[in-house]
N, C-alpha and C positions, 0 to 999 in steps of 0.2 A: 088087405094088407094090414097089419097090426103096425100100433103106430110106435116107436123105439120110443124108449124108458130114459131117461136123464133123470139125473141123482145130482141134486145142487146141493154143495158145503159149502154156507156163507156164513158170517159173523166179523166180529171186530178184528184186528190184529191181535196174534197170538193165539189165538183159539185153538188152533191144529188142522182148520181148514186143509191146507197141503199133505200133511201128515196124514191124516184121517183119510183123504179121498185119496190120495194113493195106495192107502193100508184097503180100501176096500176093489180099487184097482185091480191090484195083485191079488187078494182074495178071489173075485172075480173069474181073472183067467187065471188061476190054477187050477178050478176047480172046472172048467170047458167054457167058461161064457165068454161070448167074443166084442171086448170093452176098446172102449177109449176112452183116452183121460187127456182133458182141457184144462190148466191153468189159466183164470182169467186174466189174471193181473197182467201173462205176456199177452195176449192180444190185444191191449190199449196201452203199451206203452206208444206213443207217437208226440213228442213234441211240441205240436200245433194243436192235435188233440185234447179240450179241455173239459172239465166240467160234465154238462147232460153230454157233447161232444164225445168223450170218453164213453160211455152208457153204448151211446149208436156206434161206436165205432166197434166195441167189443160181439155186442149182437151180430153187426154185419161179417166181421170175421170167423164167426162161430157158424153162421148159416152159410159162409162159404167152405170151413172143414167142412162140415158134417158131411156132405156127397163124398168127397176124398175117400174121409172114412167108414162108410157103408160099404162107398166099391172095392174097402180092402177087406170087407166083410163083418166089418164092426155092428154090433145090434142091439148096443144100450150105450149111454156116455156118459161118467161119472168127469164134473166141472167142480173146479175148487175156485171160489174167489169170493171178493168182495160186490152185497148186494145192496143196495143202500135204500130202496124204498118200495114200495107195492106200485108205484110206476117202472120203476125198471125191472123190477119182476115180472111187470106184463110185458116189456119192451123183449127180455128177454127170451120169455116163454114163447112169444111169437117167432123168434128166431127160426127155430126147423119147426115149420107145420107140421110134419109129417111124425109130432111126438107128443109124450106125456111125462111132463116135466115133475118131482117131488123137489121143494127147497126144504132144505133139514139147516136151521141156525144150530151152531155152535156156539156153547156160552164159555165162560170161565169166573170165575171169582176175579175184579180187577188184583190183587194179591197176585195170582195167577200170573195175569197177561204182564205183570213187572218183571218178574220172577223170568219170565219166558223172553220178555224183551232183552232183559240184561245179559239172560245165558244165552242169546241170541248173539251178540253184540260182542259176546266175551270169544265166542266160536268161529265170530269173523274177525278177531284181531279188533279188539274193544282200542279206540284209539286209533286206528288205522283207516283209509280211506273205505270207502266204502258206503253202502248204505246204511241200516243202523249203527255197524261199526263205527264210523265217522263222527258220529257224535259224542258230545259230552255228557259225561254221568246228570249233567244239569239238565240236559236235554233228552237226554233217553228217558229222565222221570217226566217231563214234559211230554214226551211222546207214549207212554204208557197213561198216564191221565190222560191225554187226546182220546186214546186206546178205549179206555173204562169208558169215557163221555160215550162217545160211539157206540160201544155196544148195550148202555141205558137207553139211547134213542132207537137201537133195533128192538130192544126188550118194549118199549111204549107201541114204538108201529108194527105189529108183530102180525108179518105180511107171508111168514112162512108156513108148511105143513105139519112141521113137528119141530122139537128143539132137544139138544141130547148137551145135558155137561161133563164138559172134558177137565173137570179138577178131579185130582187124585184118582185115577183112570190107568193104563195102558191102553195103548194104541189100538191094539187086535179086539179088546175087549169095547172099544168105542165106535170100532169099525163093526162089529158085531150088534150093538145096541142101533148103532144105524140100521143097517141091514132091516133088522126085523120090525120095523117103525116105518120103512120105506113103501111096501106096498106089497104084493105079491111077486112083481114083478124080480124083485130085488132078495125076496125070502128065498128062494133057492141057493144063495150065498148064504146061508146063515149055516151057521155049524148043529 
């Protein structure tokens, strides 16, 4: 049995993580390949859940889809989220044995990830409740510096397979650049 393909976009906030792994998603199955797509961020929301906590908790709900989605005939799995270090890299990668994991970091110019935070913030009603909405222009700069910090420290520990930048890009064209950086397995989506 060959062992299923997983395509991890991780990096800082704002990168395109979601963006990118859903563009290559839908690229995916248009073209006959039979995907699934995991946001990780929803699988550790929980409350109680903190810290390395969050990490295990994410893994164990990813090793609980994956059978779901194999029996609904899935046979690669493109995951968008947040990876914070070459230990949860292995945490996660051990999640489905039964695969061959590529992480692709996503960078940006911190310029960028402002830019992206702000039009973020502006598109959920900037000022309004919410999650970055909710904040203040004093604080959404605070949080795009957090942003930039974070993704210097993935650039230092640089615990992934390949890395693609997403400044001055389109999306098809980024989901493309991944594509052909990902493996064989994944080069059949490529245009």
């Amino acid at each position: 049995m060959s062992r299923a393909p997983i395509l991890w976009l991780y990096g800082a906030d704002a990168v395109g993580k979601s963006t990118v792994a859903w563009e290559i998603y839908d690229r995916v199955t248009e073209r006959g390949g039979r995907a699934a797509y995991v946001d990780t961020d929803y699988l550790g929301f929980c409350s109680s859940a903190t810290g390395d906590r969050t990490g295990e908790l994410v893994a164990a709900n990813l090793a609980a889809m994956w059978p779901n989605f194999a029996s609904a005939g899935a046979t690669c799995l493109v995951v968008a989220g947040v990876v914070t270090s070459a230990g949860q890299r292995r945490l996660y990668d051990g999640a489905i044995p039964s695969s061959q994991s590529t992480f692709c970091r996503l960078r940006a110019r911190p310029e960028t990830q402002a830019e992206r935070i702000l039009r973020r913030a502006s598109a959920e009603g900037y000022g309004t409740e919410g999650a970055v909405s909710g904040l203040s222009a004093e604080r959404l700069g605070e949080y795009a510096a957090s942003s930039a910090r974070f993704a210097r420290a993935l650039e230092q520990d640089d615990f992934g397979d390949f890395a693609v930048d997403t400044d001055d890009e389109n999306v098809p064209a980024l989901a493309q650049a991944v594509l052909r950086q990902a493996g064989p397995a994944w080069r059949e989506f490529c245009d």
